[in-house]
SESE-943186 format. One line per 8 residues: number of its first residue (from 1); their letters; for each residue x, y, z of C-alpha. Coordinates in nm, 3 decimals, decimal comma, always signed. Layout:
REM SESE-943186
NUM> A> X Y Z | ...
//
This chain:
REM SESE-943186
1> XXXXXXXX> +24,957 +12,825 +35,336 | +25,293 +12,997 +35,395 | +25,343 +12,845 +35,749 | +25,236 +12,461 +35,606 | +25,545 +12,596 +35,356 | +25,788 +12,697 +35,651 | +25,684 +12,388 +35,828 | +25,763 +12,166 +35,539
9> XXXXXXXX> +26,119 +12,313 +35,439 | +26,203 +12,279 +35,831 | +26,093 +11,883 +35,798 | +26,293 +11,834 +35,517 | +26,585 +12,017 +35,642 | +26,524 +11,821 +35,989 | +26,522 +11,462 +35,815 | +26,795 +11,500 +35,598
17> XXXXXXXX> +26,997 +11,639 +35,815 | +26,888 +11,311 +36,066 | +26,995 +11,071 +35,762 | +27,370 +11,225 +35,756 | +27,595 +10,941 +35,928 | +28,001 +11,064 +36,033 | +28,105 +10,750 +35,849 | +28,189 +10,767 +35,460
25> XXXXXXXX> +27,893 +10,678 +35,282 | +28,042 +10,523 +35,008 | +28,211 +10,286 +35,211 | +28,096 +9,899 +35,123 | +28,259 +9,605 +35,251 | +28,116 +9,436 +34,975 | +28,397 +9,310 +34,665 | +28,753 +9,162 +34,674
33> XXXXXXXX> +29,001 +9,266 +34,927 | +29,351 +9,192 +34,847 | +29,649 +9,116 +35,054 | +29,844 +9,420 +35,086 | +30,104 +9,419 +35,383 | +30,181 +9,187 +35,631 | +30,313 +9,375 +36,006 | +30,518 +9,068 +36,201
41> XXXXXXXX> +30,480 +9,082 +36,556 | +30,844 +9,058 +36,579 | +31,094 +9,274 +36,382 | +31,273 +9,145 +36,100 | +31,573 +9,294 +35,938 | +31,501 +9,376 +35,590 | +31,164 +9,305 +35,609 | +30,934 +9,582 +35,513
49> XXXXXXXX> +30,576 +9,404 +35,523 | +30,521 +9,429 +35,172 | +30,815 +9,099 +35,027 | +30,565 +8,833 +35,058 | +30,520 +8,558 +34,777 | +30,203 +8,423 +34,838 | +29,866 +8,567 +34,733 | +29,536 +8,595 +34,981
57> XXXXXXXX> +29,204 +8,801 +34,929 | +28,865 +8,756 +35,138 | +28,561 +8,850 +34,895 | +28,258 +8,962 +35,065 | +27,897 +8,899 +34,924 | +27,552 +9,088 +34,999 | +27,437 +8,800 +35,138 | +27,661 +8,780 +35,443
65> XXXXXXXX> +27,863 +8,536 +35,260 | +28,283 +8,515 +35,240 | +28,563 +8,351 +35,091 | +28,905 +8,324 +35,131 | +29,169 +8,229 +34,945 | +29,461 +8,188 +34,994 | +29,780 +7,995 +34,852 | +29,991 +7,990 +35,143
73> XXXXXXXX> +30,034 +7,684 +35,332 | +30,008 +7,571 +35,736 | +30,413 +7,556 +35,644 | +30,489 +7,934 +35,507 | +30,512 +7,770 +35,153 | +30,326 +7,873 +34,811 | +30,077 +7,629 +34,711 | +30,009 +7,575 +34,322
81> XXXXXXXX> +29,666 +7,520 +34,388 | +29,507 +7,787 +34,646 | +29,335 +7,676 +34,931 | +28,966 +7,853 +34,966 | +28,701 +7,844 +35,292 | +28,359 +7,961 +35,287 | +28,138 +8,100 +35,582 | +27,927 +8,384 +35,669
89> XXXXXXXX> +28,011 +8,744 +35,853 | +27,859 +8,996 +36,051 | +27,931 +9,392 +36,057 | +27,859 +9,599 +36,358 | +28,009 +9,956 +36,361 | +28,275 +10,054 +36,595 | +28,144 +10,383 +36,831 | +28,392 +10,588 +37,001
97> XXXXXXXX> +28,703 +10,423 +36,945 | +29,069 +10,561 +36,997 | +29,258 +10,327 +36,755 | +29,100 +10,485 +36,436 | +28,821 +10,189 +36,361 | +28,524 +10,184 +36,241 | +28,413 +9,867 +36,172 | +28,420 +9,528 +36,303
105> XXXXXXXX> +28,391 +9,185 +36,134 | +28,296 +8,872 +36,254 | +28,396 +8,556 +36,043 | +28,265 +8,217 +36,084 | +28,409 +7,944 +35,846 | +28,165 +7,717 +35,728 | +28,425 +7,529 +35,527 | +28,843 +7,444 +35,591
113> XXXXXXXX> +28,812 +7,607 +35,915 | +29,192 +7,541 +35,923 | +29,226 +7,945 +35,698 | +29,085 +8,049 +36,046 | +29,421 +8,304 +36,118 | +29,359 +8,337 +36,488 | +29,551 +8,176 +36,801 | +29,364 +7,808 +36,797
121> XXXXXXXX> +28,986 +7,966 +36,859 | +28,814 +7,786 +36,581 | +28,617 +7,853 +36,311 | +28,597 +8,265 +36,401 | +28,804 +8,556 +36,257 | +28,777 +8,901 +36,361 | +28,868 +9,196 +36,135 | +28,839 +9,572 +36,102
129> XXXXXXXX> +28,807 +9,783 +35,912 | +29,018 +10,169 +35,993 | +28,938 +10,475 +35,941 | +29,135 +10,483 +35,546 | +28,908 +10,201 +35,481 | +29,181 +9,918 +35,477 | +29,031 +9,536 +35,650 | +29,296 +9,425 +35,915
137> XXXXXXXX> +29,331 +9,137 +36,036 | +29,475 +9,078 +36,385 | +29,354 +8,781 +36,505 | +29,684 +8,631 +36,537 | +29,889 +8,913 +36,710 | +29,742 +8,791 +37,019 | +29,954 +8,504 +37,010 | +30,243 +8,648 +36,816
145> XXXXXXXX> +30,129 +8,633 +36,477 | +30,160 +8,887 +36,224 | +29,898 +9,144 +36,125 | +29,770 +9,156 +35,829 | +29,649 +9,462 +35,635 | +29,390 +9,382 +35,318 | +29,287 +9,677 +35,055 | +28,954 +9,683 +34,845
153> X> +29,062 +9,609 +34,486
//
């Protein structure tokens, strides 16, 4: 009886210990992330990234769902009405990398693929999330766009 004993502590010790992941558990992509900062690619005198005017958020559902809104136009002005785009994501962690993420998102707009910040690929965003849990979005930097840096209301 004692050894079944020993034998079951060790399995329970064994599988929890098997069920601990390096990532923050209480992560969850799932909510409203709001525009927080925007880096240019270029510097601007006087800018600090944080003197925008228009508003943008991406809200992610459990089913694999998205939206974003935004009310910035194509032109850099503030629309009245925001524009919105729905579409669907996938999440894949991130192993081993030096830059501090964790997380990568894949975006596919279903709807006004024209939100789509990225240099003229389509329908597809790619974001991250870091290691202090903020969503980036640099889909644009490859073509000299700005980044820009979302937090989880």
């Amino acid at each position: 009886m004692k050894n079944k004993l020993i034998l079951l502590v060790v399995l329970a010790i064994f599988s929890n210990s098997c069920n601990q992941d390096d990532k923050n558990p209480d992560f969850n992509i799932l909510g409203y992330w709001n525009l927080k900062e925007i880096r240019p690619s270029w510097t601007i005198p006087g800018f600090d990234g944080t003197q925008f005017v228009h508003e943008e958020k991406y809200i992610f559902n459990t089913d694999n769902s998205f939206i974003k809104i935004s009310n910035q136009s194509k032109e850099g002005r503030t629309l009245d009405v925001p524009n919105q785009a729905l579409g669907t994501y996938t999440i894949k962690p991130i192993e081993h990398n030096g830059e501090g993420l964790i997380f990568e998102l894949v975006l596919k707009f279903d709807t006004n693929e024209t939100m789509a910040a990225n240099c003229g690929e389509g329908p597809i965003e790619n974001l991250y999330v870091n290691k202090d849990f903020q969503l980036l979005n640099a889909s644009a930097t490859a073509c000299d766009g700005p980044l820009f840096l979302y937090a989880k209301r």
